[in-house]
ZADO-1210 file (C-alpha; in nm, 4 decimals, padded with zeros to 6 digits):
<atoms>
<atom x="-04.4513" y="07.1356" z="-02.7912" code="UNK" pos="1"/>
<atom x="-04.1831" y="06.9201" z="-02.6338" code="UNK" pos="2"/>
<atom x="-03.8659" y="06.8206" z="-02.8313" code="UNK" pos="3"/>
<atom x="-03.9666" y="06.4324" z="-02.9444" code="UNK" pos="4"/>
<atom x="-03.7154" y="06.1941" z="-02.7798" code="UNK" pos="5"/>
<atom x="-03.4770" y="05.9533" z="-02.9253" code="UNK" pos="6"/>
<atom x="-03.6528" y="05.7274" z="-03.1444" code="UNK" pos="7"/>
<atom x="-03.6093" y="05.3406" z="-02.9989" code="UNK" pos="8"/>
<atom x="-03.5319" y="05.0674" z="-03.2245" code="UNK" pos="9"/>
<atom x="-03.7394" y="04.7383" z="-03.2164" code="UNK" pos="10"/>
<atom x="-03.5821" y="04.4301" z="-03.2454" code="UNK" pos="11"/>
<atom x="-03.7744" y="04.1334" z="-03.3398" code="UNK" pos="12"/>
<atom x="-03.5341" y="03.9282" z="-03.1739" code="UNK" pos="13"/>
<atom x="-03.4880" y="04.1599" z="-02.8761" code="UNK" pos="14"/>
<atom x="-03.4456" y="03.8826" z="-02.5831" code="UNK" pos="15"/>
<atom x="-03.1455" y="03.8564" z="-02.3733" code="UNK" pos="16"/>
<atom x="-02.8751" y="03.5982" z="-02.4739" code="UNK" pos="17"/>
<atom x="-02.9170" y="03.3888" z="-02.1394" code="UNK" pos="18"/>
<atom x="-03.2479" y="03.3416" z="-02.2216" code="UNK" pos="19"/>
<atom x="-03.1569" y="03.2411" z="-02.5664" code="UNK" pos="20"/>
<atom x="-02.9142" y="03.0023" z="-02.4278" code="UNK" pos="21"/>
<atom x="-03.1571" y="02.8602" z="-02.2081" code="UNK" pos="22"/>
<atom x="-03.3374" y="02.5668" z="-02.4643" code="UNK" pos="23"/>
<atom x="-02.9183" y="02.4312" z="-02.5381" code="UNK" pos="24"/>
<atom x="-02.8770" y="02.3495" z="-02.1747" code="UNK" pos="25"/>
<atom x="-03.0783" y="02.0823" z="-02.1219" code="UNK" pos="26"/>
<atom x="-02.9418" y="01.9031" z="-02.4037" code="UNK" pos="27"/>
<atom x="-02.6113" y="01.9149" z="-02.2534" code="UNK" pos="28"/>
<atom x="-02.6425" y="01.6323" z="-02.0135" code="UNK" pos="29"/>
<atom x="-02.8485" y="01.4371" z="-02.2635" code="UNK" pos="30"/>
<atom x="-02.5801" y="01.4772" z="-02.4855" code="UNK" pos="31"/>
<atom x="-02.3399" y="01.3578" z="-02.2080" code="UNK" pos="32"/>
<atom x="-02.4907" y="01.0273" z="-02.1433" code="UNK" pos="33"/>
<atom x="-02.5714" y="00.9292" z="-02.4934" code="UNK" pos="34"/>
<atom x="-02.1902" y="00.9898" z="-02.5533" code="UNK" pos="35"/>
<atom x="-02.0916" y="00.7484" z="-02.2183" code="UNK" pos="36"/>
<atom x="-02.3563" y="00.4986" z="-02.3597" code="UNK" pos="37"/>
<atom x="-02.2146" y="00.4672" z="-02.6936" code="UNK" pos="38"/>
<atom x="-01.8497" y="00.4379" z="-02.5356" code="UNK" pos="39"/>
<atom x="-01.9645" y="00.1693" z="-02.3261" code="UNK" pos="40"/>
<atom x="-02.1256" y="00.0078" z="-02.6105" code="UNK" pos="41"/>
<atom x="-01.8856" y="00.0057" z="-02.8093" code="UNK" pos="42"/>
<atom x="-01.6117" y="-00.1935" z="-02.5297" code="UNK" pos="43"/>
<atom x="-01.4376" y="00.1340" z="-02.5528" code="UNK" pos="44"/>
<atom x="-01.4287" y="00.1934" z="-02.1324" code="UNK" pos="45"/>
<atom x="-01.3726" y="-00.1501" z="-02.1670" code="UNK" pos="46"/>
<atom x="-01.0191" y="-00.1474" z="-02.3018" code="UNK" pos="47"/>
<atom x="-01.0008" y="00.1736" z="-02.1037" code="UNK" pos="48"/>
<atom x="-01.0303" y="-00.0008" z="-01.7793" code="UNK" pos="49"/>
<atom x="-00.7972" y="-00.2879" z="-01.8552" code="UNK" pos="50"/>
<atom x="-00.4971" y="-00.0454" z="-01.9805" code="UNK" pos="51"/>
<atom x="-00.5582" y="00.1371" z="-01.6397" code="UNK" pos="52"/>
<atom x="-00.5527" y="-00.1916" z="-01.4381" code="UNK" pos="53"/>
<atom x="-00.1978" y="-00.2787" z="-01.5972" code="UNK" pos="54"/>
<atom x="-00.0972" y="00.0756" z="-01.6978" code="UNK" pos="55"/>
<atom x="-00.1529" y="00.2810" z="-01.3975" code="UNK" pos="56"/>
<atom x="00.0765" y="00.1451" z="-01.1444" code="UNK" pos="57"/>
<atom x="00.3216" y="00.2044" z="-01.3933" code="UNK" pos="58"/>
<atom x="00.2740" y="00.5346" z="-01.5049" code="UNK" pos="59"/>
<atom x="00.2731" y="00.6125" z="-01.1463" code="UNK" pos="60"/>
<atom x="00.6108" y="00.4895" z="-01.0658" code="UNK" pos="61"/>
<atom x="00.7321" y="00.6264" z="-01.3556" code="UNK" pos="62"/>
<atom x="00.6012" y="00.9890" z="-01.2938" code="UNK" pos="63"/>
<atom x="00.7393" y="00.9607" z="-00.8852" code="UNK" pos="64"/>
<atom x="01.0843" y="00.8086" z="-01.0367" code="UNK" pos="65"/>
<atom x="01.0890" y="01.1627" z="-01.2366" code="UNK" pos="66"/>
<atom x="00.9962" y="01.3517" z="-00.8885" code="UNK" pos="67"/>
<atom x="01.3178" y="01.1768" z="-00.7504" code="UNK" pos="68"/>
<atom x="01.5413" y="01.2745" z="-01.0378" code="UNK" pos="69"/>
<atom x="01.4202" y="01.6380" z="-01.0498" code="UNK" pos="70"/>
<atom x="01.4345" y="01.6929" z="-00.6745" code="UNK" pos="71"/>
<atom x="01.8461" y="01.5366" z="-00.6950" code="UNK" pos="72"/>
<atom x="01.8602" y="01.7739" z="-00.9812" code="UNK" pos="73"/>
<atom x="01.7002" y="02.0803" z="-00.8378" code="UNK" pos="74"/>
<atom x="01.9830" y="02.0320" z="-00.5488" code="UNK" pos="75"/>
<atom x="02.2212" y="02.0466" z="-00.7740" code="UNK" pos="76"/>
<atom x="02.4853" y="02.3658" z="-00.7626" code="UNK" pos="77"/>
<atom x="02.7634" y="02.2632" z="-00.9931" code="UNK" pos="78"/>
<atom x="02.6159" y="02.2132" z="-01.3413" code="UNK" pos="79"/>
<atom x="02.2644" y="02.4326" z="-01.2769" code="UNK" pos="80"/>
<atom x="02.2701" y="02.8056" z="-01.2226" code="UNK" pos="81"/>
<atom x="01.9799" y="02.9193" z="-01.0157" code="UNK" pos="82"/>
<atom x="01.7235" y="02.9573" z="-01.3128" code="UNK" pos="83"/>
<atom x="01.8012" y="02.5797" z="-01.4007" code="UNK" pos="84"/>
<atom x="01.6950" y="02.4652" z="-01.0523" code="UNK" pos="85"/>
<atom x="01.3816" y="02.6677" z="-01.0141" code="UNK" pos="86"/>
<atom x="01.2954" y="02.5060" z="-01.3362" code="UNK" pos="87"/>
<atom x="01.4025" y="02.1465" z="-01.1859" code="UNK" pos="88"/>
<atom x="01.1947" y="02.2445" z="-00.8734" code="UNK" pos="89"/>
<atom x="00.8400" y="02.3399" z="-01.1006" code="UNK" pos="90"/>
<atom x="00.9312" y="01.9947" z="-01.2856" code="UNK" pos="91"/>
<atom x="00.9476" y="01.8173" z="-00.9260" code="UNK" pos="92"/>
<atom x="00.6706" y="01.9345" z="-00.7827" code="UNK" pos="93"/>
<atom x="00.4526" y="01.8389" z="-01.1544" code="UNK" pos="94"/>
<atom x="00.5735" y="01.5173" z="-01.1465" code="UNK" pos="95"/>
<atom x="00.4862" y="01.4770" z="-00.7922" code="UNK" pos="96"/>
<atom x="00.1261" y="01.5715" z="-00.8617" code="UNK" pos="97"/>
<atom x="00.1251" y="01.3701" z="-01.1737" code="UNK" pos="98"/>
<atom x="00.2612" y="01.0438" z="-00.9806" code="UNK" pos="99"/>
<atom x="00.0313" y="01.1200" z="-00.6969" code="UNK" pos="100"/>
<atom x="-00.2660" y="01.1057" z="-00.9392" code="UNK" pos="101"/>
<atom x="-00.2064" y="00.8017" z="-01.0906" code="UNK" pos="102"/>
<atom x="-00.1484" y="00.6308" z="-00.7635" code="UNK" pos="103"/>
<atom x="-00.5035" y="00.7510" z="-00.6466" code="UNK" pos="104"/>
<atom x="-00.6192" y="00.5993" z="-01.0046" code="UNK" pos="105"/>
<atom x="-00.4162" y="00.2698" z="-00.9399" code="UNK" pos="106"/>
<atom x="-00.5518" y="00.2098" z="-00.5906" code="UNK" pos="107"/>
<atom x="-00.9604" y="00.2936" z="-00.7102" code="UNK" pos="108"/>
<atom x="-00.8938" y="00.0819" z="-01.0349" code="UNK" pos="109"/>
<atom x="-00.7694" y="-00.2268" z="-00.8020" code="UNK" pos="110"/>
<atom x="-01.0434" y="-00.1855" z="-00.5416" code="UNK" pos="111"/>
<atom x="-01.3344" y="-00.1214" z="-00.7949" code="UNK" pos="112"/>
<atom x="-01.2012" y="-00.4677" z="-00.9921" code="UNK" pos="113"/>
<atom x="-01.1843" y="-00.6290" z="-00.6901" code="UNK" pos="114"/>
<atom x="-00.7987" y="-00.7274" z="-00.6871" code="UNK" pos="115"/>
<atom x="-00.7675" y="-00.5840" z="-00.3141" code="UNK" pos="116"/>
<atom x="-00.9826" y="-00.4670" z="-00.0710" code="UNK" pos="117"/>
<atom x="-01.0367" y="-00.0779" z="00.0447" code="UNK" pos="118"/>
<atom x="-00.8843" y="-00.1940" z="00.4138" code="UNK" pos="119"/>
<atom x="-00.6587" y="-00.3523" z="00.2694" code="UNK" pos="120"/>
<atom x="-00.5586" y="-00.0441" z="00.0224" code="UNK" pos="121"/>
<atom x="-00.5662" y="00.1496" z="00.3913" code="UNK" pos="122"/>
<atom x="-00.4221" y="-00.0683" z="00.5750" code="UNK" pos="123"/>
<atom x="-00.0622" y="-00.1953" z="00.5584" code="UNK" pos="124"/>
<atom x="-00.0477" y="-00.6086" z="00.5396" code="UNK" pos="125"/>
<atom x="-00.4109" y="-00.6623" z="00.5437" code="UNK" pos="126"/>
<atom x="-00.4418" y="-00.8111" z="00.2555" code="UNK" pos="127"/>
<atom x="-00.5107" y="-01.1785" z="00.2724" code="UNK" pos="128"/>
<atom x="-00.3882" y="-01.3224" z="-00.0636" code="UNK" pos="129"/>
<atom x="-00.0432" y="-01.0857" z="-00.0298" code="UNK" pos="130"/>
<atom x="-00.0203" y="-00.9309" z="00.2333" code="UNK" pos="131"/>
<atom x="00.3706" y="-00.8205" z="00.2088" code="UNK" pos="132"/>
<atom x="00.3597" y="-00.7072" z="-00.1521" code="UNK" pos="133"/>
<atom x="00.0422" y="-00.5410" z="-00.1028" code="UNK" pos="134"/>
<atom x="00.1568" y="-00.4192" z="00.2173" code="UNK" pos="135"/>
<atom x="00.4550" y="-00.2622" z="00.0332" code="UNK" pos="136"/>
<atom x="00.2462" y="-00.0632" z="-00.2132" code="UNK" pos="137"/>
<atom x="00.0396" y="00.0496" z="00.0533" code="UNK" pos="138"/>
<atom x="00.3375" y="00.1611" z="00.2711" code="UNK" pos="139"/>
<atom x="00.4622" y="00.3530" z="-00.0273" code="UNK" pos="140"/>
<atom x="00.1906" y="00.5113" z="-00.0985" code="UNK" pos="141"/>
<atom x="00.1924" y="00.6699" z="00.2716" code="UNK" pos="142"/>
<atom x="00.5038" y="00.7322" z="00.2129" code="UNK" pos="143"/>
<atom x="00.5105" y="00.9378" z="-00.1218" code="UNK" pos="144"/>
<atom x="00.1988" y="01.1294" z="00.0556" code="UNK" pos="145"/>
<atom x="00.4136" y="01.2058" z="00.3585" code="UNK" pos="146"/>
<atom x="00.6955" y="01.3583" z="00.1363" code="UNK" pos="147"/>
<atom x="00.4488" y="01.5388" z="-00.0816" code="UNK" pos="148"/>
<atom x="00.2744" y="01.7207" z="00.2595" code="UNK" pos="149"/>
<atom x="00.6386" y="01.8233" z="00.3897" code="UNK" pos="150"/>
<atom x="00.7563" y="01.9244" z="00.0664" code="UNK" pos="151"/>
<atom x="00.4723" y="02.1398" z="00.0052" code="UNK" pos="152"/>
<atom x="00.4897" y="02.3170" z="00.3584" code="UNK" pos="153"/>
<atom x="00.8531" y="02.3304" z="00.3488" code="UNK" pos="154"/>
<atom x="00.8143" y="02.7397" z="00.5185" code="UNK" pos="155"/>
<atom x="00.7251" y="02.5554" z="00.8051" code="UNK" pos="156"/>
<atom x="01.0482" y="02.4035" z="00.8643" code="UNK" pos="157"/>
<atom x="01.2679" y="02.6657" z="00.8642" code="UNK" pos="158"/>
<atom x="01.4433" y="02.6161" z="01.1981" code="UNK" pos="159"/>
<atom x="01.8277" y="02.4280" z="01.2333" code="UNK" pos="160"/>
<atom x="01.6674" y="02.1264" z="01.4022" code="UNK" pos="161"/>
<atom x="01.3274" y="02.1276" z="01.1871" code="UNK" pos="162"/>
<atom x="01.5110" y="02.1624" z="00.8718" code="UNK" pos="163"/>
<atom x="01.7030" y="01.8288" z="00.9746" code="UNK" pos="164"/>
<atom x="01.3421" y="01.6689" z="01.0185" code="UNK" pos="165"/>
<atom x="01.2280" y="01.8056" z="00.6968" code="UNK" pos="166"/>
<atom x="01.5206" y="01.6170" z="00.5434" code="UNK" pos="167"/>
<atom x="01.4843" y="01.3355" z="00.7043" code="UNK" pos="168"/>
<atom x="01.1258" y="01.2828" z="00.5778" code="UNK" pos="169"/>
<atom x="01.1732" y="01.3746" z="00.1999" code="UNK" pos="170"/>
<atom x="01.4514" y="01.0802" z="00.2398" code="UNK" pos="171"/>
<atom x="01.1790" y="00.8797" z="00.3352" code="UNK" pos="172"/>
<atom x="01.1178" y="00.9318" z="-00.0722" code="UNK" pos="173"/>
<atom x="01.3993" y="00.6880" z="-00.1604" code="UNK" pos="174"/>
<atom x="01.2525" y="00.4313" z="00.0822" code="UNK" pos="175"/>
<atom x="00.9522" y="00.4649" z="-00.0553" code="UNK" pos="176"/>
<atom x="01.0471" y="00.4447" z="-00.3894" code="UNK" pos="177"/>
<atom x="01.1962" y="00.0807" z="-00.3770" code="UNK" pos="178"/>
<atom x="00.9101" y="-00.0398" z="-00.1803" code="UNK" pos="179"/>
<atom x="00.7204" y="00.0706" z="-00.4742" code="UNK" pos="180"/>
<atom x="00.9749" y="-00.1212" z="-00.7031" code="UNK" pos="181"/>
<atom x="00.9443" y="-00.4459" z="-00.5871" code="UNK" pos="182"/>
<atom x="00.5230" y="-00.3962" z="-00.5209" code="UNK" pos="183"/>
<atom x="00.4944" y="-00.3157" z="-00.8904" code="UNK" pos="184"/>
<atom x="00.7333" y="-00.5894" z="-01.0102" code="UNK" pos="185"/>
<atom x="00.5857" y="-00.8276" z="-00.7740" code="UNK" pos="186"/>
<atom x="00.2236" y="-00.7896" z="-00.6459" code="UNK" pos="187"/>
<atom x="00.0947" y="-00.8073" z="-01.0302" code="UNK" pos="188"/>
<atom x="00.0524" y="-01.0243" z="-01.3306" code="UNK" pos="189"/>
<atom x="00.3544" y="-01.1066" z="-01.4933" code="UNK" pos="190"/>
<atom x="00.5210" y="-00.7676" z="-01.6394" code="UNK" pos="191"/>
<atom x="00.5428" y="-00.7543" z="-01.9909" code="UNK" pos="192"/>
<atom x="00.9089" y="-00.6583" z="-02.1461" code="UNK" pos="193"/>
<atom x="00.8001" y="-00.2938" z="-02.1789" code="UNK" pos="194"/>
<atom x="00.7099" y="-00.2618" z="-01.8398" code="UNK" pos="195"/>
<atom x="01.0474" y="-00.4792" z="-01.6961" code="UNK" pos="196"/>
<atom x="01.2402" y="-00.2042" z="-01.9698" code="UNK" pos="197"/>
<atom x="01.0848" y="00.0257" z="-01.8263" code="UNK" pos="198"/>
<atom x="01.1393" y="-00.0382" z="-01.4488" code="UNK" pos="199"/>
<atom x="01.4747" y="-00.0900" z="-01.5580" code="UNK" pos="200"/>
<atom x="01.5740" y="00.2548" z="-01.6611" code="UNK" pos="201"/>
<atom x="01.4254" y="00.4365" z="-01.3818" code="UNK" pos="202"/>
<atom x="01.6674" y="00.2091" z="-01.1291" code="UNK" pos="203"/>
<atom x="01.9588" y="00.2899" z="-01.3838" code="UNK" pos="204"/>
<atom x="01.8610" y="00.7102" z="-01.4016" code="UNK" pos="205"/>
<atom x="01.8184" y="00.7328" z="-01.0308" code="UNK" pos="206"/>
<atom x="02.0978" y="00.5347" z="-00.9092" code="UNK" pos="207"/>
<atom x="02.3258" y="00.7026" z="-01.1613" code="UNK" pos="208"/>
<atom x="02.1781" y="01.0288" z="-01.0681" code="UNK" pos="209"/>
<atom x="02.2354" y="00.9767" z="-00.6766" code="UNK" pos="210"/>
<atom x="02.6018" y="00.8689" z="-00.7076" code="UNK" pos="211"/>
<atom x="02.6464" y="01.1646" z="-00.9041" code="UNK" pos="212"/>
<atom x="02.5239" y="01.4030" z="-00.5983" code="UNK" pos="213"/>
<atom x="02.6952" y="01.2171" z="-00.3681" code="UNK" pos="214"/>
<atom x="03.0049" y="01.2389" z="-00.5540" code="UNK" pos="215"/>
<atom x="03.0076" y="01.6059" z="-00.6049" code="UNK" pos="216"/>
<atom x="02.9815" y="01.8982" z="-00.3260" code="UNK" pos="217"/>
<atom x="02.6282" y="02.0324" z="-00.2783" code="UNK" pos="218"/>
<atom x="02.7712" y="02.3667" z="-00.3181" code="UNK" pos="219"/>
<atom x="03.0651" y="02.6359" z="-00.5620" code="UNK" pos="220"/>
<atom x="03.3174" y="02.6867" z="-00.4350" code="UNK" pos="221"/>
</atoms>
């Protein structure tokens, strides 16, 4: 007689986990939009979108004033060894990313409200109401984009004469920067005090951050 095989055990609940999984799925998205329809009932995206109509701009120029004290920092080689500015460099480029997100969130919150128009938003000094300080923003915006492309294909600019153009354009940074000054404390409602404080110390950090490069050498002796 042959040797009896390995005795199999019989689950009663023998069926794979995806397929268990399977009924919870569709009650995912239903779940989603009963959660977005009790947000918008209760005024919740509301408040949401009027923080990001005043807030955004803000947060943005705060977040690219950071990416121009980091990047005067990360040049630093008097105070920071090398550690310390590979650290200011990471910090740079987040802030970069950070400021370049809230501009994208700025410019579809103003469009979507209907305080500019997309050409407008594309195109610099095509707005009809303000064209200048709209034009500014806009300007800025191209600018901080321009930087941000450079600056993240910096190996391409390794030559004498392209490294000079690869400066030259993340100076464009400072430009861009006070264009984005005056846009924010102009094109807008009335700033509140925390906002004019707040505009306020990034002039004072950067300006007291560039004298202080300029002042020392860019390199030990």
């Amino acid at each position: 007689m042959p040797a009896p095989g390995p005795r199999t055990r019989h689950r009663p609940n023998s069926a794979p986990r995806s397929a268990r999984r399977l009924p919870l799925r569709p009650a995912l998205p239903a779940a989603l939009l009963l959660f977005l329809a009790l947000l918008l009932r209760s005024g919740a995206a509301a408040r949401a979108a009027d923080f990001l109509d005043f807030g955004a701009g803000v947060l943005a120029l705060v977040a690219l004033t950071g990416t121009v004290l980091w990047g005067l920092a990360a040049t630093d080689r008097r105070v920071l060894a090398s550690g310390h500015r590979l650290l200011a460099q990471a910090v740079h480029r987040g802030t970069c990313v950070a400021g370049l997100g809230f501009l994208a969130l700025h410019i579809g919150v103003k469009v979507a409200r209907g305080q500019t128009t997309g050409r407008a938003a594309a195109l610099p000094f095509a707005d009809g109401a303000r064209p200048v300080l709209i034009g500014l923003g806009t300007l800025a915006g191209y600018a901080f984009l321009a930087v941000a492309v450079t600056g993240a294909a910096r190996t391409a600019f390794t030559g004498r004469s392209s490294a000079r153009w690869w400066r030259a354009l993340h100076m464009a940074a400072y430009l861009a920067w006070g264009a984005a000054l005056v846009h924010g404390l102009r094109a807008g409602r009335p700033s509140d005090g925390w906002v004019t404080t707040a505009y306020a110390v990034c002039v004072t950090a950067a300006a007291a951050t560039l004298a202080y490069r300029l002042r020392t050498p860019g390199r030990r002796p």
